[in-house]
C-alpha positions, -999 to +999 in steps of 0.1 A: -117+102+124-098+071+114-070+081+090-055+053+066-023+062+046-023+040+015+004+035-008+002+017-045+033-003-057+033+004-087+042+039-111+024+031-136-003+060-146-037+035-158-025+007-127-047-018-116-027-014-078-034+026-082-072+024-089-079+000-066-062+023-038-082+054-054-117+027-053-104+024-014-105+058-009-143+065-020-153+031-003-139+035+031-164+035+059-178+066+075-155+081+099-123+066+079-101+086+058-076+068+035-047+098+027-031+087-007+004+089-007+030+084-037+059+068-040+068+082-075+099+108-062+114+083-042+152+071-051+170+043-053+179+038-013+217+051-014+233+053+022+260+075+004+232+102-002+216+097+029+246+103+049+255+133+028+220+148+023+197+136+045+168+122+039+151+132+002+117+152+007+096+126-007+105+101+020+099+131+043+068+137+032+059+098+032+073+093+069+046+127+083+020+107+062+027+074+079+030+092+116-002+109+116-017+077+100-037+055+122-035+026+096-014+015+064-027+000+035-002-016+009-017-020-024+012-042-040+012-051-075+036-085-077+064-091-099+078-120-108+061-133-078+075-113-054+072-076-041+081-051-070+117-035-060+103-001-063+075-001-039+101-022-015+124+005-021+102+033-005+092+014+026+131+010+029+139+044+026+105+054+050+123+027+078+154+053+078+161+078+105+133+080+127+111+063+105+114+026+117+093+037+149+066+054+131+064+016+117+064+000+151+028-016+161+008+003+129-018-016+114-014-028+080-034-044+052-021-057+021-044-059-013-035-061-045-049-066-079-032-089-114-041-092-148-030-128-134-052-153-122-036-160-088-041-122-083-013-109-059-012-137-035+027-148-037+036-108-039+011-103-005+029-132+012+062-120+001+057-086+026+049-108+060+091-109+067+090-074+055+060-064+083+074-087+106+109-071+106+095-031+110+074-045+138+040-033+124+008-051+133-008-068+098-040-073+096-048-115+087-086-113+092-095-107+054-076-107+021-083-089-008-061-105-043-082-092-077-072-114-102-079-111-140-082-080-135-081-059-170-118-062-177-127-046-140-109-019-150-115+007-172-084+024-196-078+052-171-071+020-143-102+032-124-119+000-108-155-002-122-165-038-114-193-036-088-188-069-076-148-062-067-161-026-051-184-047-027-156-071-015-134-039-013-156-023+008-165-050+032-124-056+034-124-019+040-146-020+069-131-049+088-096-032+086-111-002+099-126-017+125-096-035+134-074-003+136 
């Protein structure tokens, strides 16, 4: 069994970013698990606290995630055209302690989805430095950006465009395979 640990970007409770990980989930191929993981506990990064407390249990919880994880999937909403400081946040505070190794040579895909029409592409190019830096291994081969993307969304953010839930299932299976 492949396992995927996917992360949305944004906190938001009817996301675009949060369906489309939950559409990942039921789409992924056959022998592929994709573990949803949350970000929502996570502080402010605060090297006074760490060095007084440790590390806070969510970022615990999200660096076992990312160890026993085979893959990574980003699903990063973008802000301002860039990567939302939040979701940035808890990939900074997963790099601490012994996290930054757990980061080393993991495959990654980034996807994303806008009520914009350029989609997510500036906040999807905006994590390369960021990938580059932990040492991971991101996956270039397809690219997934879901522009426009209120009416393929229902008011509970769960993706219900068929069309969208073909191309993120084909992107699906060619990260899998990758990993």
């Amino acid at each position: 069994m492949t396992n995927i640990l996917g992360l949305s970007g944004s906190l938001r409770r009817a996301s675009y970013n949060t369906g489309l990980l939950r559409a990942a989930s039921e789409l992924v191929p056959e022998g592929v698990a994709i573990e949803i993981g949350s970000i929502r506990d996570v502080p402010l990064y605060d090297a006074d606290m760490e060095a007084e407390l440790g590390l806070p249990k969510a970022v615990q919880t999200l660096q076992d995630q990312l160890a026993s994880a085979d893959g990574l999937l980003l699903v990063t909403p973008e802000y301002n055209n860039g990567i939302p400081g939040v979701f940035k946040n808890a990939i900074d505070w997963m790099s601490r302690g012994p996290g930054l190794e757990m980061f080393v040579g993991k495959p990654v895909a980034v996807i994303g989805a806008s009520p914009g029409g350029f989609g997510t592409v500036l906040g999807q190019d905006h994590w390369l430095p960021v990938l580059r830096t932990l040492r991971t291994r991101p996956w270039m081969e397809g690219r997934l950006m879901v522009s426009r993307a209120q009416p393929l969304f229902d008011e509970g953010g769960n993706l219900v465009d068929e069309s969208t839930r073909d191309h993120l299932s084909k992107f699906l299976a060619g990260f899998s395979r990758a990993i």
